[in-house]
N, C-alpha and C positions, 0 to 999 in steps of 0.2 A: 602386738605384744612383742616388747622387744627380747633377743634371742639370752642367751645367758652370757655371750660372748662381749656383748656390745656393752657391760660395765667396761671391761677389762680395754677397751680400744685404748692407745695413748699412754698405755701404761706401760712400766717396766713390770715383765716377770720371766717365771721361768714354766713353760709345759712340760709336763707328762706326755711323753709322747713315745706311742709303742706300734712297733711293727713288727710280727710276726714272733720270732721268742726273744727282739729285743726291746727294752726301754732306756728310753733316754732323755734328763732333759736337759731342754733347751733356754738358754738365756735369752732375750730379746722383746721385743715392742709388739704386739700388735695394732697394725695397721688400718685392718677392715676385713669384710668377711662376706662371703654368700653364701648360697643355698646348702652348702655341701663343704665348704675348706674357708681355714683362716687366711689372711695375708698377714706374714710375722717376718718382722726387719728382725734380721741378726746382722748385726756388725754393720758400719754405713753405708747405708744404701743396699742393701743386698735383701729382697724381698723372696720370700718362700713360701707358695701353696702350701698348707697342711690338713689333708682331709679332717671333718671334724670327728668319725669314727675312730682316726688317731689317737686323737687327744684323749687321755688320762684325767688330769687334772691340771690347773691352775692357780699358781699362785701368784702373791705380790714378790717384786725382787728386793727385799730390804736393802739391798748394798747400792740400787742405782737409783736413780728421782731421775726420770725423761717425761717431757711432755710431746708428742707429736700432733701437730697441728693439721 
């Protein structure tokens, strides 16, 4: 069964993403994912673990079109 994440791989968006009393989101790609944390390019080349208990929500970035391969 694929996860809820693995639509979104290749995409541009932006997370929801909250730690402790903050939120914040973030612009960027996701990359790929395992058991427990996304891999999410911000800016080139710069890859970032994000627990998936983080994550809030997801959306599409309307302002960018990236496909990563």
């Amino acid at each position: 069964m694929p996860s809820a994440y693995s639509f979104w791989v290749g995409q541009a968006v932006i997370l929801q993403v909250a730690a402790e009393d903050i939120r914040v989101p973030l612009r960027g790609v996701i990359v790929g994912e395992s058991e427990s944390s996304v891999r999410f390019r911000v800016g080139e080349g710069w890859d970032i673990e994000i627990f998936k208990h983080m994550i809030l929500a997801v959306e599409q970035d309307s302002r960018v079109s990236v496909l990563v391969n």
